[in-house]
C-alpha positions in Angstrom: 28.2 36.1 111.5 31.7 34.7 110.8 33.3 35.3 114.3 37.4 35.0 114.5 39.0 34.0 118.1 42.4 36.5 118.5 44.1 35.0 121.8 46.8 37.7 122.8 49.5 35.6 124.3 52.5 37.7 125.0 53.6 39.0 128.7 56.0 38.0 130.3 53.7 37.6 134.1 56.3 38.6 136.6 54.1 38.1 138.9 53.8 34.4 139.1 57.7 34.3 139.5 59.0 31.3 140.2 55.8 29.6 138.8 56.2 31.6 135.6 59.4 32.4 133.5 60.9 33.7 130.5 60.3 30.8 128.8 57.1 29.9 130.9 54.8 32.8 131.7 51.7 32.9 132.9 49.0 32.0 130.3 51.4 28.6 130.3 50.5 28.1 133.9 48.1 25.5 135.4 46.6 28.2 137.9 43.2 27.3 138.3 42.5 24.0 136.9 44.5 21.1 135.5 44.4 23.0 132.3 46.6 25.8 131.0 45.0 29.5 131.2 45.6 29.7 127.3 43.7 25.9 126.3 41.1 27.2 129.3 40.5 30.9 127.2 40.8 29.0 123.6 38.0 26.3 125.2 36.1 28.8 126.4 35.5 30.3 122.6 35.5 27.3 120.7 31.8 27.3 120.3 32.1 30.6 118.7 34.9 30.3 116.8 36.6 26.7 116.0 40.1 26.2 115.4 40.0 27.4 111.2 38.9 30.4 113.1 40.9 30.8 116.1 44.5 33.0 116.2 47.1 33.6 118.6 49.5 36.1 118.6 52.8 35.9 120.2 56.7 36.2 120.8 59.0 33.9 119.2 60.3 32.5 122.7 56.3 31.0 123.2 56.0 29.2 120.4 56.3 25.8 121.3 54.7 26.7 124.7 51.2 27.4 122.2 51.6 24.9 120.2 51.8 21.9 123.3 48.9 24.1 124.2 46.7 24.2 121.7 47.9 21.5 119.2 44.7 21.5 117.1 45.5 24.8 116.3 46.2 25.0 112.3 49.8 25.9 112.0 49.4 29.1 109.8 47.0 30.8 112.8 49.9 31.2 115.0 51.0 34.6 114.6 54.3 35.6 115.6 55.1 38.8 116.6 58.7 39.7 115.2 59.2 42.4 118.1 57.0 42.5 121.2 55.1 46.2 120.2 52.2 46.2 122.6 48.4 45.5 121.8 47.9 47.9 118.9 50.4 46.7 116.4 49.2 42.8 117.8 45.8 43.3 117.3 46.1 45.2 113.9 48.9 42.3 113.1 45.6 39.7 113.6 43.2 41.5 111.4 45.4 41.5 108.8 46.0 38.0 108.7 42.2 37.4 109.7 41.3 39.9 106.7 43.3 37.1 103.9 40.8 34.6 105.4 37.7 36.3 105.6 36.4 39.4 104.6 34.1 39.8 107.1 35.7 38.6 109.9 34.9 39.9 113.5 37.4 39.7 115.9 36.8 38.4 119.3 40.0 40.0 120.9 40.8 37.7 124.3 43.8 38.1 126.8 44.9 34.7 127.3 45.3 34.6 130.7 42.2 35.4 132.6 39.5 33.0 134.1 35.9 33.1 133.9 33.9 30.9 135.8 30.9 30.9 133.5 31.4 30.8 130.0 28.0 30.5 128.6 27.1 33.6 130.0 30.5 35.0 128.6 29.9 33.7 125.0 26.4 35.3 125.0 27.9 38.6 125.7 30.3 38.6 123.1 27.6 37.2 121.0 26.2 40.5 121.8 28.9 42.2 121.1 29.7 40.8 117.5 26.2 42.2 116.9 26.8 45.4 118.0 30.3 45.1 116.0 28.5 44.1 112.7 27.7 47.6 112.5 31.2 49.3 113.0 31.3 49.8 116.5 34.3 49.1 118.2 33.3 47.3 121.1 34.5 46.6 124.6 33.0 44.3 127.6 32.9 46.0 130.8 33.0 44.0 133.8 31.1 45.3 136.9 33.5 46.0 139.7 32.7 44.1 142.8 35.5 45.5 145.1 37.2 48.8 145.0 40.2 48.2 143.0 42.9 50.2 142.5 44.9 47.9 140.0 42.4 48.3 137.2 41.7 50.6 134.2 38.0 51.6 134.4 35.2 52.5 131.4 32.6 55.1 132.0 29.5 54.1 131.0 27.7 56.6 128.6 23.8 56.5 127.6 22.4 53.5 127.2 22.0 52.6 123.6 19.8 49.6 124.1 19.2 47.0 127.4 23.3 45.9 128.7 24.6 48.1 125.6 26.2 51.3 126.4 28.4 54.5 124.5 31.9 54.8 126.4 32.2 58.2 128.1 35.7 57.7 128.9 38.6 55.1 129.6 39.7 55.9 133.0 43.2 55.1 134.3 43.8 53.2 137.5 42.1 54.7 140.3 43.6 55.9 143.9 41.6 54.0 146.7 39.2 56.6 147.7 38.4 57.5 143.8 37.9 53.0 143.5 35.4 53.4 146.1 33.5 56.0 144.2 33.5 54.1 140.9 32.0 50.8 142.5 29.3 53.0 144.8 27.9 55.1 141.6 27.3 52.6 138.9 28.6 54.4 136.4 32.0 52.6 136.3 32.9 48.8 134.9 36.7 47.5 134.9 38.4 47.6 131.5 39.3 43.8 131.1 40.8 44.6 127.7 38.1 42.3 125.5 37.5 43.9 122.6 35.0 42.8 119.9 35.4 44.4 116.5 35.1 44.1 112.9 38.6 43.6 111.2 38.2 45.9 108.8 36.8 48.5 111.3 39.9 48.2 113.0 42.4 48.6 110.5 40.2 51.9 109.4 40.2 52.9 112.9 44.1 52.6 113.0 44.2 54.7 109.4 42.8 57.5 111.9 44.7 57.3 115.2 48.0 55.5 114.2 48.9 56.5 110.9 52.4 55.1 111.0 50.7 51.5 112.5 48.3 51.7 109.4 51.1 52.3 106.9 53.2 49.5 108.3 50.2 46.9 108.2 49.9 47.7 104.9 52.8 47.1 103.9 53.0 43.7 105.7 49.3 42.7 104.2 51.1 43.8 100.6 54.2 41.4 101.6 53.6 38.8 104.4 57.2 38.2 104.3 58.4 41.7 105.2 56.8 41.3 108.3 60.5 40.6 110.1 61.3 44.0 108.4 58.4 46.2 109.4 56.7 45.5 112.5 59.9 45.7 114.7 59.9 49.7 113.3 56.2 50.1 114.4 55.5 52.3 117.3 54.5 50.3 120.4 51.2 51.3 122.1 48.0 49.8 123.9 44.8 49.4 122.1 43.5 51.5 124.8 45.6 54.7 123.9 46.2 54.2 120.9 42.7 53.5 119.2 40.1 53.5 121.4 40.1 56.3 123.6 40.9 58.4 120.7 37.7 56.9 118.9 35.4 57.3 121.6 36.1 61.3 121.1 36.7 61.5 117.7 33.0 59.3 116.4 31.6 58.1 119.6 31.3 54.8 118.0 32.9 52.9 121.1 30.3 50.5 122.6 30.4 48.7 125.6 28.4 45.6 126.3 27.7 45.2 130.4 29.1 41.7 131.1 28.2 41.2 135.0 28.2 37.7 136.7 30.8 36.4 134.3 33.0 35.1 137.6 35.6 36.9 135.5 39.1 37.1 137.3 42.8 38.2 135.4 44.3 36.1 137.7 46.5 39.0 138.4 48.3 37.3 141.4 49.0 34.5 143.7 46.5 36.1 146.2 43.6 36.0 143.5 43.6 32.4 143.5 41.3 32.2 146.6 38.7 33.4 144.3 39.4 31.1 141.2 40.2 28.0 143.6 38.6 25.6 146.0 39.3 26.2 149.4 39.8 23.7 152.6 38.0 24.8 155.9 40.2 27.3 156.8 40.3 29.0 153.2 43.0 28.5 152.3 44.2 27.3 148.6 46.3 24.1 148.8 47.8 22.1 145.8 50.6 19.5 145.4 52.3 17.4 148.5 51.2 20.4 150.9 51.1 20.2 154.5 49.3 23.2 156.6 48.5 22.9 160.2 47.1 25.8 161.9 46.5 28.1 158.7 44.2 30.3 157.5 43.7 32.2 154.0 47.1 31.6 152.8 48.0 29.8 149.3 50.1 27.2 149.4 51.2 25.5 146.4 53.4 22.9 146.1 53.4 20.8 143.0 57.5 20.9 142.5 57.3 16.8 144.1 58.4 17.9 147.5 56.4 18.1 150.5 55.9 21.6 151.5 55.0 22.4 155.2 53.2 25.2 156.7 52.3 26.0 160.0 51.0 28.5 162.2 50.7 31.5 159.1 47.7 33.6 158.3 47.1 35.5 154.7 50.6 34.1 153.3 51.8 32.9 149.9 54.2 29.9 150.2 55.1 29.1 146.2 57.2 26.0 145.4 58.9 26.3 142.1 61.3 23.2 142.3 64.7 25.7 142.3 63.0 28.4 143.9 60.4 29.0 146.7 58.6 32.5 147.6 57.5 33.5 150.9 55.0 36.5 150.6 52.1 38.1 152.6 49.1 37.8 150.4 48.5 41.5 150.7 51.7 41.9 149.3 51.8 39.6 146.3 51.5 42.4 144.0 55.8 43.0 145.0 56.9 39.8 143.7 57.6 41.4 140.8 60.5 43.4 143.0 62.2 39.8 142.9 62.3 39.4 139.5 63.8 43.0 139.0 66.2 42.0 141.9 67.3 38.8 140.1 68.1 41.0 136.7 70.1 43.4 139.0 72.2 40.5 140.3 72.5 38.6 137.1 70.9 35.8 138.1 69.4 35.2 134.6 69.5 30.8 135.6 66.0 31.5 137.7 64.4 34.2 135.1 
């Protein structure tokens, strides 16, 4: 089986603001462990798929930021995305180049920013999955939900093909609260962590169905590689999701989904996930850098700017240090962060973007 690594590293991760920025968004960020979520996610494969067989897609401002990364990385496998057109157009963008390779390539499709706290158990279901793959399935991992949550898409989990292998029903959106709590109480339901395992030639035929105008564009860049600065700005820009697989799942049924439970997967969606992902002092709460808390409980304090950071007397809060910036933010509200980053743009303050 000639498995390809495809590490989708664009985004911009407001949500990490003042941590993350422009230049320096979240898949650059030590969140978890002295290591970088990207050279964490390219580890985590490399058993699977080496270097010669590892991609990453990206925007011209992350560049270097991949390549201090992951400097074993062979030069031509960075891809670089001319405009930023969502996961369609980068995916399809990977097979192509994967395609000139290898003609049998399977794509192991990876956000670059998630953790997974045990990645032999993740490798073996994407092994899986490559299997299920080898025979034109587009396949997806579903992730069994272990809280209510509202911030996720979800997959509906069809018949059961063979043991942990299932057809996809549907691709849910993200659920109100009361519709979360019926998705994690019936089984049925796993969160779409957008992994995707497919052959590359099975996705370029799947984009000839769905996303014509894609198709032809990829074409003509596999035809040309240097009119690639031409076309792909002019493709349209859609998700995987909309764009290919939710139309596939009606159109053949050929959408599989591999059950991936007690992965200790996290996306690391936001300064109040990383109690989960992160060691803990007796009081729970997640300390790094010249920190100082007295009389705290569940609140993340990070301060690794080289300043001492102090905290006292706060419950559930968020104190970020970003050496020309700090952020004060209830946990439960850590998903609003992003507010600060469209205040900043409002006020021109493009020096701490």
């Amino acid at each position: 089986m000639s498995l390809h690594a495809v590490l989708l590293a664009g985004g911009s991760g407001t949500r990490f603001w003042p941590l993350s920025r422009a230049q320096k968004p979240k898949q650059f960020l030590q969140l978890v462990t002295g290591n970088t979520l990207l050279a964490e996610t390219y580890a985590r494969v490399r058993a699977l798929a080496p270097p010669a067989r590892s991609w990453v897609v990206c925007g011209r401002a992350h560049v270097d930021g991949v390549r201090e990364a992951l400097p074993d990385l062979p030069g031509a496998h960075l891809i670089v995305e001319p405009a930023a057109r969502n996961t369609a157009p980068a995916i399809g963008l990977s097979a192509v180049h994967a395609l000139r390779a290898d003609r049998d390539a399977v794509l192991l499709v990876l956000p670059s920013d998630h953790h997974v706290a045990h990645p032999e158990r993740f490798r073996e279901a994407l092994e899986k999955a490559a299997r299920i793959a080898q025979q034109g399935d587009l396949v997806t991992l579903g992730i069994r939900p272990t809280r209510p949550e509202t911030g996720y898409g979800y997959l509906r989990r069809g018949v059961e093909r063979e043991p942990g292998v299932f057809a996809v029903e549907a691709f849910v959106e993200k659920p109100d609260a009361r519709t979360a709590e019926r998705y994690l109480a019936d089984g049925r339901h796993s969160w779409n962590a957008g992994i995707f395992v497919l052959r590359a030639d099975a996705l370029i035929e799947a984009l000839r169905r769905h996303l014509p105008a894609v198709h032809e564009g990829l074409q003509q860049i596999a035809a040309d590689m240097g009119r690639a600065d031409e076309v792909f700005p002019r493709l349209p820009s859609i998700s995987i999701d909309y764009g290919v697989m939710e139309p596939e799942s009606k159109a053949t049924r050929r959408i599989a989904l591999v059950a991936a439970d007690d992965l200790g997967w996290s996306d690391v969606g936001s300064f109040a996930t990383l109690p989960e992902v992160r060691e803990l002092d007796a009081q729970g709460n997640a300390v790094s850098g010249d920190a100082l808390t007295i009389d705290c409980a569940d609140c993340v304090v990070l301060a690794d700017a080289g300043r001492l950071v102090a905290v006292v007397g706060m419950k559930g809060a968020c104190v970020i240090d970003g050496g020309d910036a700090l952020l004060v933010v209830p946990r439960d509200r850590a998903q609003d962060v992003r507010a600060v980053v469209d205040a900043l743009k409002a006020r021109g303050r493009g020096d701490k973007l």
